[in-house]
N, C-alpha and C positions, 0 to 999 in steps of 0.2 A: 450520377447514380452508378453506383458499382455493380454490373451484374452478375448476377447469381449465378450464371452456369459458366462453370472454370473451364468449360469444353465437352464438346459432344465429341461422340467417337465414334466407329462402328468395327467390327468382328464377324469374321465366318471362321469357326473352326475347321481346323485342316486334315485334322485326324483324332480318333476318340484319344483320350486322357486325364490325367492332372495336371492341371495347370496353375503355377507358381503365383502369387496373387502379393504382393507388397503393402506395407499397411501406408495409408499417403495423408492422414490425416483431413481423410473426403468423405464425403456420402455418393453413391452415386444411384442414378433411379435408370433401371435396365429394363429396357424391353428384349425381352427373352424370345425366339421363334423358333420352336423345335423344329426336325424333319416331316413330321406330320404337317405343320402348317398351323400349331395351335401356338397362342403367344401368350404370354404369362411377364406378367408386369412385376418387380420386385424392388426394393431398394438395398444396397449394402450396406452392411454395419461400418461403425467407426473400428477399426481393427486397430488391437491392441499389438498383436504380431503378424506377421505374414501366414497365409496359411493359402490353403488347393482347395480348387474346386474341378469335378469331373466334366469334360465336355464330350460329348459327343458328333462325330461327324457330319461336318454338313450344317450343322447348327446357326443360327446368324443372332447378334446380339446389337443393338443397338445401345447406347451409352449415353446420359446426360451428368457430368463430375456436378457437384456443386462445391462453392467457394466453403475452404475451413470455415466452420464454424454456422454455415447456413440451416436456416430453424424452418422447421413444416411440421406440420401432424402428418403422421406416415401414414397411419388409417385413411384420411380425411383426401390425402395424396394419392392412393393407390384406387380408391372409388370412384375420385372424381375420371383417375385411367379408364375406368373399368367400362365407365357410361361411352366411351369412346369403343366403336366396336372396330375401326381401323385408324386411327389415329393416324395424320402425318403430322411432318416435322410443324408445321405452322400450329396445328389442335396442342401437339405437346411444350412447344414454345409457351404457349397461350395459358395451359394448367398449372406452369412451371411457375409463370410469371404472376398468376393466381396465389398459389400456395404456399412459394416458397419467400423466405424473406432473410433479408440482409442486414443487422445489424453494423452498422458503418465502425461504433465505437469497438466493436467484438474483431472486425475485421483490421484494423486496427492496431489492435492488443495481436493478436495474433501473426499480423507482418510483424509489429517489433519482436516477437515474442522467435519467431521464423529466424533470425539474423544475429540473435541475440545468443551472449555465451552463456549468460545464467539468466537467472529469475529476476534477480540485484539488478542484472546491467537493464534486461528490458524495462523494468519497472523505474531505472532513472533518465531512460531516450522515452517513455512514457510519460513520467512527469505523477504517476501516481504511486500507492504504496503496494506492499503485497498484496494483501489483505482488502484490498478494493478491488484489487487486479483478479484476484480468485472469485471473487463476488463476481465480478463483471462478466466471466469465463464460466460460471457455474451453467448458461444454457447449453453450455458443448460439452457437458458430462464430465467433464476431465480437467485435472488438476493445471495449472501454470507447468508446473514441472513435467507432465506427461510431454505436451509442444516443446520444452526446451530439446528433452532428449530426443526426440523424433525430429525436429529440426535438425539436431547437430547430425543425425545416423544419418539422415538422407542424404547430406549437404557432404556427408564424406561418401557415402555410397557414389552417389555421380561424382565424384571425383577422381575414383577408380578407373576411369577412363583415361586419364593423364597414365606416364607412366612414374608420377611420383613411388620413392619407396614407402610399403604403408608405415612405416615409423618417423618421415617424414609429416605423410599426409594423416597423422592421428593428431600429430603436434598442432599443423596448419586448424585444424577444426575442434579443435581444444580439450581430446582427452589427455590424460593423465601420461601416455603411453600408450603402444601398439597393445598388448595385453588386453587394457581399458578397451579400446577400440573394438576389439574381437571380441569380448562379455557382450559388448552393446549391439554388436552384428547379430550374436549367435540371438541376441533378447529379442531383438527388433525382428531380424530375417533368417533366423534358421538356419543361417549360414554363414561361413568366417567370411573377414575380407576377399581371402585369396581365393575362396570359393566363387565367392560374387565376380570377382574381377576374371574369369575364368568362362562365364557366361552369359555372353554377349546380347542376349533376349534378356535378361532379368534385366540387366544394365539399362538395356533400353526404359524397361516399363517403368525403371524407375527416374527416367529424362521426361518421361510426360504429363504437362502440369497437373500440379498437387500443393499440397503445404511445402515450406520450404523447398 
């Protein structure tokens, strides 16, 4: 059985801020602990682009990723938190394991879909057609085509780590051109390649698993 949580993490912020946030094609269910001492349960959305969120000093977040494409009723998930007045790692192990669920065949579509240069290719290392394949993908909100290009932007984003030239490394991960490359940076992350490659924190966040 494949499990659901692609990684627990944890965070104290170090200083107040914006903090740069990557889209990874995740859900994740955060437990949130302010400096007061109060905790606030939340889950993130599927992010379409990267976008900030403000932290405050001192703050401690705890982190549960779930696997692309993992299904829960977020309501249904966040009460059952709630009845937990201190929850530790084994209580939230335990709700996770409750609530949340792993479609094998979605998980699946979505590694080939991760690896894959177009819709065409994943759908023939699939064995199915488009048009089923969108079917099958309709519980993750989002199109076949949304995972291609989110696959390909990541999959060159951490590559920026090399010191390939990015007109090189556009080629290697199959846009059109360096050009192509940098539309897709600016859609995806707000920022061009040579920005990202320049920032050695974004670079990281986006080394730790996610889709593609």
């Amino acid at each position: 059985m494949i499990p659901v949580i692609l990684e627990a993490w944890q965070a104290t912020t170090a200083a107040s801020g914006a903090f740069w946030v990557p889209p990874d094609g995740c859900r994740d269910l955060i437990i949130h602990t302010r400096s007061s001492g109060h905790r606030v349960a939340l889950i993130a959305p599927l992010a379409d682009q990267a976008y900030t969120v403000e932290g405050v000093a001192g703050e401690r977040y705890l982190g549960y990723r779930f696997q692309p494409g993992a299904q829960f009723d977020e309501s249904r998930l966040l009460r059952a938190l709630q009845l937990q007045r201190d929850p530790n790692p084994a209580d939230l192990n335990a709700i996770i394991g409750e609530e949340v669920r792993l479609d094998a065949r979605i998980h699946e579509a979505l590694q080939g879909l991760a690896a894959s240069s177009s819709v065409a290719v994943a759908c023939r290392q699939l064995g199915v057609g488009e048009r089923t394949l969108q079917r099958l993908l309709t519980p993750t909100g989002r199109h076949p085509a949304y995972w291609i290009a989110l696959g390909r932007a990541r999959r060159a984003a951490r590559a920026l780590f090399s010191a390939t030239p990015l007109t090189a490394l556009a080629c290697d991960v199959g846009y059109a051109d360096q050009a192509h490359m940098t539309r897709a940076f600016q859609r995806w992350f707000q920022h061009t390649p040579g920005q990202l490659r320049n920032q050695p924190t974004w670079l990281g966040l986006l080394s730790a698993p996610a889709f593609a």
